[in-house]
C-alpha positions in Angstrom: -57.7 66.7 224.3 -57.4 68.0 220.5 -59.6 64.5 219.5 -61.7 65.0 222.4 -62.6 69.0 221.0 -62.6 67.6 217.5 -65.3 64.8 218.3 -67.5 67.5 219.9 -66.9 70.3 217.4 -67.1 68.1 214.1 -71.2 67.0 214.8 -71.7 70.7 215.1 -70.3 71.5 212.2 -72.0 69.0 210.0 -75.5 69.6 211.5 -74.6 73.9 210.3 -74.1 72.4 206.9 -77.5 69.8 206.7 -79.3 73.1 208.1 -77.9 75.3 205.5 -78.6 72.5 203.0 -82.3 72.2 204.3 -82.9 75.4 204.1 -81.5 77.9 201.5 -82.3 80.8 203.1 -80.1 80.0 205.9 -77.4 81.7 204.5 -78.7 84.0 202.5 -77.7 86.6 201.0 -74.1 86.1 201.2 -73.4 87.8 197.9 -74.6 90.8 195.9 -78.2 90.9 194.8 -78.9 92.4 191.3 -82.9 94.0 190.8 -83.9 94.6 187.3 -86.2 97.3 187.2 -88.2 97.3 184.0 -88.5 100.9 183.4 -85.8 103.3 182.8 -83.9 105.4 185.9 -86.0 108.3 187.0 -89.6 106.9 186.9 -91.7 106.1 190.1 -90.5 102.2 190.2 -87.2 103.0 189.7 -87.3 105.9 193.0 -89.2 103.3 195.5 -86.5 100.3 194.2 -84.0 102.4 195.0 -85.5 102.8 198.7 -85.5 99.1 199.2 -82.6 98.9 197.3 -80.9 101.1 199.8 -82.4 99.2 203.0 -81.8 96.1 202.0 -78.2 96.7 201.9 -78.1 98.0 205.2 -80.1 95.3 206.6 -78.2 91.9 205.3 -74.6 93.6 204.6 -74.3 93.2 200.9 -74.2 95.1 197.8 -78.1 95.5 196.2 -77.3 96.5 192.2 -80.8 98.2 190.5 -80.4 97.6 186.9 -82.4 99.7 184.6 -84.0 97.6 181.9 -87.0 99.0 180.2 -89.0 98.8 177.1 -91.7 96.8 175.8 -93.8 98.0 178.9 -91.5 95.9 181.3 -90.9 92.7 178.8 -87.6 93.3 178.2 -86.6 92.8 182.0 -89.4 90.3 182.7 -87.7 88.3 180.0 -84.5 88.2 181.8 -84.8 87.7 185.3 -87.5 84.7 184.2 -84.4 83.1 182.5 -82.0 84.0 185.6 -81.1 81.6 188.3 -83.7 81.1 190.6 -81.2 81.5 193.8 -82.8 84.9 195.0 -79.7 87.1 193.9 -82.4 88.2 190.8 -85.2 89.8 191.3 -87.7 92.1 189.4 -89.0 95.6 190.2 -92.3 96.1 188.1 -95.0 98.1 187.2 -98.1 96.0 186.8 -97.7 95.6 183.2 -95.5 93.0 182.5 -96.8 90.5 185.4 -100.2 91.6 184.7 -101.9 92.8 181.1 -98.9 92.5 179.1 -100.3 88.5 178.1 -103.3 90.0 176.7 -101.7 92.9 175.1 -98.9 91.2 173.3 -99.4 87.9 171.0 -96.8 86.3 172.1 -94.4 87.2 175.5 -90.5 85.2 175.9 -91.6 84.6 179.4 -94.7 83.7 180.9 -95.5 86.3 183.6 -97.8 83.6 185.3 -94.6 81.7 186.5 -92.8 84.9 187.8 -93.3 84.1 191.8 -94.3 87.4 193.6 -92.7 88.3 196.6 -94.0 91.3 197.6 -95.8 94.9 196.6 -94.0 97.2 197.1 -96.4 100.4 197.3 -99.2 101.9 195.2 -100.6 104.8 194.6 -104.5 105.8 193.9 -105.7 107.1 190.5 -107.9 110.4 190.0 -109.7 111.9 187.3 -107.9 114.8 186.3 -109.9 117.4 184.0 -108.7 120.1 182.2 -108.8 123.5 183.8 -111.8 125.2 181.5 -113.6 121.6 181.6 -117.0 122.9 182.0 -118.1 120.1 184.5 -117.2 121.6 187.9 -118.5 118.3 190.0 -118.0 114.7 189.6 -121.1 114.2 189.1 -121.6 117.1 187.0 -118.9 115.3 184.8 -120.8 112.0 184.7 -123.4 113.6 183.5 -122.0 116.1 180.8 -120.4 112.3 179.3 -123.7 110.5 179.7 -125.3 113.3 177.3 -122.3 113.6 174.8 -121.5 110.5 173.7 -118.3 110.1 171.9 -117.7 114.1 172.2 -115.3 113.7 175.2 -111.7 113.0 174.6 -109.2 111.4 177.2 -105.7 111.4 177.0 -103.7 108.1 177.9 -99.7 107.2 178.3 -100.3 104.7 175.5 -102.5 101.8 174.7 -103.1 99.2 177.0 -101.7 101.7 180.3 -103.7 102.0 183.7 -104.5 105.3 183.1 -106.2 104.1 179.1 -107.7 100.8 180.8 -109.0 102.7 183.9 -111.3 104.8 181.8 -112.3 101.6 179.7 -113.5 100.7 182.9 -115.1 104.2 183.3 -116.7 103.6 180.0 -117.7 100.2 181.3 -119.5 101.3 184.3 -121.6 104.1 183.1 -121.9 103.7 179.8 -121.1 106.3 178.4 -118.5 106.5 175.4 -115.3 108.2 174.5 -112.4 109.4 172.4 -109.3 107.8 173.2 -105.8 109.7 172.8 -102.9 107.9 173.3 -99.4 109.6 174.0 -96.3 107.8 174.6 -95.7 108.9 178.2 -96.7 110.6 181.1 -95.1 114.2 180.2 -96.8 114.7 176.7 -100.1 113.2 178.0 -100.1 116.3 181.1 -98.5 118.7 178.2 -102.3 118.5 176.6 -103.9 118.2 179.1 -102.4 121.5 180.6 -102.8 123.2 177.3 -106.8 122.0 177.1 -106.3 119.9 174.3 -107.8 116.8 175.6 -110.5 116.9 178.3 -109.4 114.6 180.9 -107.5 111.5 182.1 -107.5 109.2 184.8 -103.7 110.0 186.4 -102.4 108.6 189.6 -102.2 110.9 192.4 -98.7 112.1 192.5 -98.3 113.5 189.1 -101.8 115.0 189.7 -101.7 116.5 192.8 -99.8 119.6 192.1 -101.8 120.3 189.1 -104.8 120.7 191.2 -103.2 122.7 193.4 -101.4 125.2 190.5 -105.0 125.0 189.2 -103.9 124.3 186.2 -106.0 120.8 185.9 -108.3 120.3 188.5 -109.1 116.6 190.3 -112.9 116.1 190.5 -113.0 112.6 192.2 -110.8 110.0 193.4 -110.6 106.1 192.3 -110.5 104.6 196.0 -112.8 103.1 198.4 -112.2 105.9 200.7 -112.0 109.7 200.4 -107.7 110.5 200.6 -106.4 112.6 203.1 -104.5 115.0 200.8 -107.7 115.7 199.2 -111.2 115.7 201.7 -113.5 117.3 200.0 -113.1 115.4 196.6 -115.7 112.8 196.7 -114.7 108.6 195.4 -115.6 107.6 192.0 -118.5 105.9 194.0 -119.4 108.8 195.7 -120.0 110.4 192.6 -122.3 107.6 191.3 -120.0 104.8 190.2 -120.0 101.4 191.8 -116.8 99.6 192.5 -114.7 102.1 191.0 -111.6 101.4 192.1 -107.9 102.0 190.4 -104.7 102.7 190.9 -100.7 101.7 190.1 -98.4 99.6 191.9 -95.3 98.3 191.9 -94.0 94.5 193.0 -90.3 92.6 193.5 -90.7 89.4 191.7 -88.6 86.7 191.6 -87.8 84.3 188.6 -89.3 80.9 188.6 -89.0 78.0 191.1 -87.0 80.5 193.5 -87.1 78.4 196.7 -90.1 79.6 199.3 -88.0 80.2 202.0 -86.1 82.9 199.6 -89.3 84.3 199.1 -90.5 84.9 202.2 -87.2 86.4 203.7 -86.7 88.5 200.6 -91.2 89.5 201.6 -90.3 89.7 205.3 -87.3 92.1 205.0 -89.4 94.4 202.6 -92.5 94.3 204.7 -90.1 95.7 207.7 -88.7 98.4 205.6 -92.0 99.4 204.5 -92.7 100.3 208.3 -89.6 101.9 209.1 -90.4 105.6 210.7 -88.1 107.1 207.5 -89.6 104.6 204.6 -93.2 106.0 205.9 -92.3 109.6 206.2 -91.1 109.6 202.7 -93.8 107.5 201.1 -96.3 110.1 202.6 -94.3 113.1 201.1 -94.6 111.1 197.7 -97.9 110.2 198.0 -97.4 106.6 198.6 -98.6 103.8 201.0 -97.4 100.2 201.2 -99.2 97.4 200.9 -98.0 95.2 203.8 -98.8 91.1 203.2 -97.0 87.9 203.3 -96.1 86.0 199.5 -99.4 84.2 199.3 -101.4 87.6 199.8 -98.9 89.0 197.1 -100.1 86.5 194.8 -103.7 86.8 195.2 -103.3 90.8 194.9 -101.6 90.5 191.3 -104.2 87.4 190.5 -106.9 89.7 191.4 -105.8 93.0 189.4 -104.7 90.4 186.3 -108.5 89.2 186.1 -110.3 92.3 186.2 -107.9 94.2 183.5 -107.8 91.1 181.8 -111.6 91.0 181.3 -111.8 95.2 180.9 -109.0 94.2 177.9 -111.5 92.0 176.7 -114.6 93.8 176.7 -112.8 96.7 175.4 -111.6 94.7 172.3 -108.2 96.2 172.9 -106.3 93.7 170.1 -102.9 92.5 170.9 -99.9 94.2 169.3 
C-alpha cells in the first residue's frame, strides 16, 4: 500500500516543482520584500508606499520593509535596486525623477533608468498655478495676460532645478510665450514660505500642498493643469480653459523593479497593487489626500513613464536646462 501511495503521490509532487520552476511567481513571495523609496520618510511617496506597503503585507502574509533612501533626486535608490537581484523581493518607490528626467539632468547616472522595468503607478496628483495672495491678476486669464505684457517681470518660485513644478512652467513658458524669472528653492516648504510672504509671484504646485492655501487665502489657485475641471475645485477653470492648449501636469509616483525581474513577478506584484488601489479604505483615503490611482496593467505602465520621459525630456531640451 505505502509504494502504491508513493507511486501516486511522487508524480504530483514533481509536476508542483516543474510548475514552480516554470513559473516564478508561483511561489511568490515566500519571504520579506524590501521597497526603497527614494525620498526621505515623511514626503508624499514615502505616505502612499507605506499604504501599499501595509496591504501588501496583509494580502500575501509576509513582511513588506520601506527603506528610505533619498538624495540625488531619487539616484541614490535608483542606483541600488538596479544593482539588486532581480527576484521581486526589491523594488523601487519613485517620484518621476529618477526613472524619468534625471538622464537629461545629470551627465552621467550609475544606473540606467531605461532598464528599470515598471510595474505599476501608484497614484498622482494634478498641478495648479498657485499665485500669490496680492497677485494683481484675479483670473487665469487675466494672469496670461498680465505675463504676455511683462516679459521677464514675473518671478516663479520652484523646489529646485529640473523639478515638476520648475519644468511645468518651462512648459508654460513654452506654450504662450511669454518669459520668466526662475527662483529655485531647495524644497517644497521654503518655496510656499515665499510664496506666502509675496516674495515670488507664483508657482505651479500640485494640488495637495496647494489646496489649503487657497482656502486660508493665503495663495490663491487660479487654474488647474488637467484635462478636466477637479471636483475639489469647480469653478477654477483648466490651463486650457484659460487659453492654453494641452496643458497638462502633474506628479506621480511608480513601484519599479530592478532589471530582467521575470514578467510573471511583474505582473502579480501590478495585479496586487491595482486591487489595493480599489479597495473601499485605499479610495477613501486617497480622496482625503487628494489622490487618484492610475489603474493599468505593466505594459500601460511603461507606456505612461515612456510618454511623460519624452515630453520633459524635449521641454529639458528646449529650455536649455544644462546637466549638473
Amino acid at each position: 500500500m505505502k509504494a502504491i501511495l508513493a507511486a501516486l503521490v511522487l508524480p504530483c509532487v514533481l509536476a508542483g516543482q516543474a510548475l514552480a520552476q516554470g513559473d516564478p511567481a508561483a511561489s511568490y513571495p515566500d519571504k520579506p520584500i524590501k521597497i526603497i523609496v527614494t525620498v526621505p520618510a515623511g514626503g508624499g511617496v514615502d505616505t502612499v508606499t507605506r499604504i501599499y506597503a501595509e496591504k501588501l503585507r496583509q494580502r500575501w502574509g509576509q513582511t513588506v520593509v520601506v527603506e528610505n533612501r533619498g538624495g540625488a533626486a531619487g539616484n541614490l535608490g535608483a542606483e541600488a535596486v538596479s544593482s539588486a537581484p532581480a527576484d521581486g523581493y526589491t523594488l523601487m518607490a519613485s517620484q518621476p525623477s529618477p526613472i524619468t528626467t534625471n538622464k537629461f539632468l545629470y551627465k552621467k547616472l550609475s544606473f540606467d533608468p531605461d532598464a528599470l522595468i515598471t510595474v505599476a503607478i501608484m497614484s498622482q496628483i494634478p498641478n495648479v498655478l498657485l499665485v500669490r495672495s496680492e497677485f494683481p491678476a484675479k483670473t487665469a486669464q487675466e494672469f496670461l495676460a498680465y505675463a504676455k505684457a511683462n516679459p521677464g517681470k514675473l518671478n516663479y518660485a520652484s523646489q529646485g532645478t529640473g523639478t515638476t513644478s520648475h519644468l511645468t512652467t518651462e512648459l508654460f513658458e513654452t506654450r504662450t510665450g511669454t518669459k520668466l524669472q526662475h527662483v529655485p528653492y531647495k524644497g517644497t516648504a521654503p518655496a510656499l514660505n515665499d510664496l506666502v510672504g509675496n516674495q515670488v509671484d507664483f508657482i505651479f504646485m500640485e494640488l495637495a500642498a496647494a489646496i489649503e492655501l487657497h482656502r486660508g487665502k493665503k495663495a490663491r489657485i487660479l487654474a488647474v493643469a488637467t484635462k478636466q475641471r477637479i471636483p475639489e475645485l469647480p469653478d477654477i477653470p483648466t490651463m486650457e480653459e484659460a487659453g492654453v492648449k494641452d496643458f497638462v501636469s502633474g506628479t506621480w509616483n511608480a513601484i519599479s523593479a530592478p532589471p530582467k525581474t521575470p514578467a510573471a513577478i511583474v505582473q502579480k506584484v501590478n495585479a496586487a497593487i491595482n486591487e489595493i488601489a480599489q479597495s473601499p479604505d485605499v479610495k477613501a483615503h486617497f480622496a482625503k489626500v487628494h489622490l487618484s490611482p492610475v489603474p493599468g496593467d505593466p505594459a500601460q505602465a511603461a507606456t505612461f513613464v515612456k510618454n511623460e520621459t519624452k515630453l520633459w525630456g524635449e521641454v529639458i531640451k528646449a529650455a536649455g536646462v544644462q546637466p549638473e
